[in-house]
N, C-alpha and C positions, 0 to 999 in steps of 0.2 A: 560780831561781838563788838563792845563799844566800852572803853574805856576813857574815866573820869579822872580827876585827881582837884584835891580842894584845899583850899585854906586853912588855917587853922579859925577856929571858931569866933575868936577877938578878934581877928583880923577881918572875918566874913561881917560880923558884928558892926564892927565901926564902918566899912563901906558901905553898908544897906542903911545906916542911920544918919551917914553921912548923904545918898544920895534922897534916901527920903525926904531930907531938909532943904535939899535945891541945893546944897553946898558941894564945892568940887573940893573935898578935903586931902590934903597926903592922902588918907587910908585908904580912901577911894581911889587915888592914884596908881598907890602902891600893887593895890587890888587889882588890878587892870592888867598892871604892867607883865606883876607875878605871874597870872594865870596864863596869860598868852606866853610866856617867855618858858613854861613849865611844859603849855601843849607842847609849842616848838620842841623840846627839848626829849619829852615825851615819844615824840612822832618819830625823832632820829634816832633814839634809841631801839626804840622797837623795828625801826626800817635798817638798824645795823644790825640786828638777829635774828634779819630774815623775811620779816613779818613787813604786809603790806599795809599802810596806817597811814591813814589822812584825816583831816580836820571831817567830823562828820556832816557838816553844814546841818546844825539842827539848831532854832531859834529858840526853842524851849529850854537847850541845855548847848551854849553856844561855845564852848570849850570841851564837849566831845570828842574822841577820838571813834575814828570806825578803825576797827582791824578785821581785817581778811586774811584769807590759807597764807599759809610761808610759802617764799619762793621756795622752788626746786632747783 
């Protein structure tokens, strides 16, 4: 199973038009920071209730999470 979690839409928004332009804006910044800071945050939660959960290394969707069975 593989779970995501995402921005809010303004925020996705201004990053993708930000990077479109060549420009490294805050939004774009921000965008970065948030997502990875959410995986992490993501990973530990779900690896505190059990569940096995790692970055899924996929370049299509590179803020992935794989989860697998809960420990026993």
């Amino acid at each position: 199973m593989f779970v995501t979690w995402h921005t809010s839409e303004s925020l996705r928004d201004e990053a993708v038009a930000s990077k479109l332009s060549g420009e490294e804006s805050p939004s774009l910044e921000y965008f970065r920071s948030l997502t990875k800071i959410m995986q992490s945050a993501m990973i530990e939660v779900l690896r505190a209730a059990g569940w096995h959960a790692c970055d899924a290394a996929n370049d299509m969707n590179p803020y992935a999470i794989r989860v697998e069975d809960r420990e026993k």
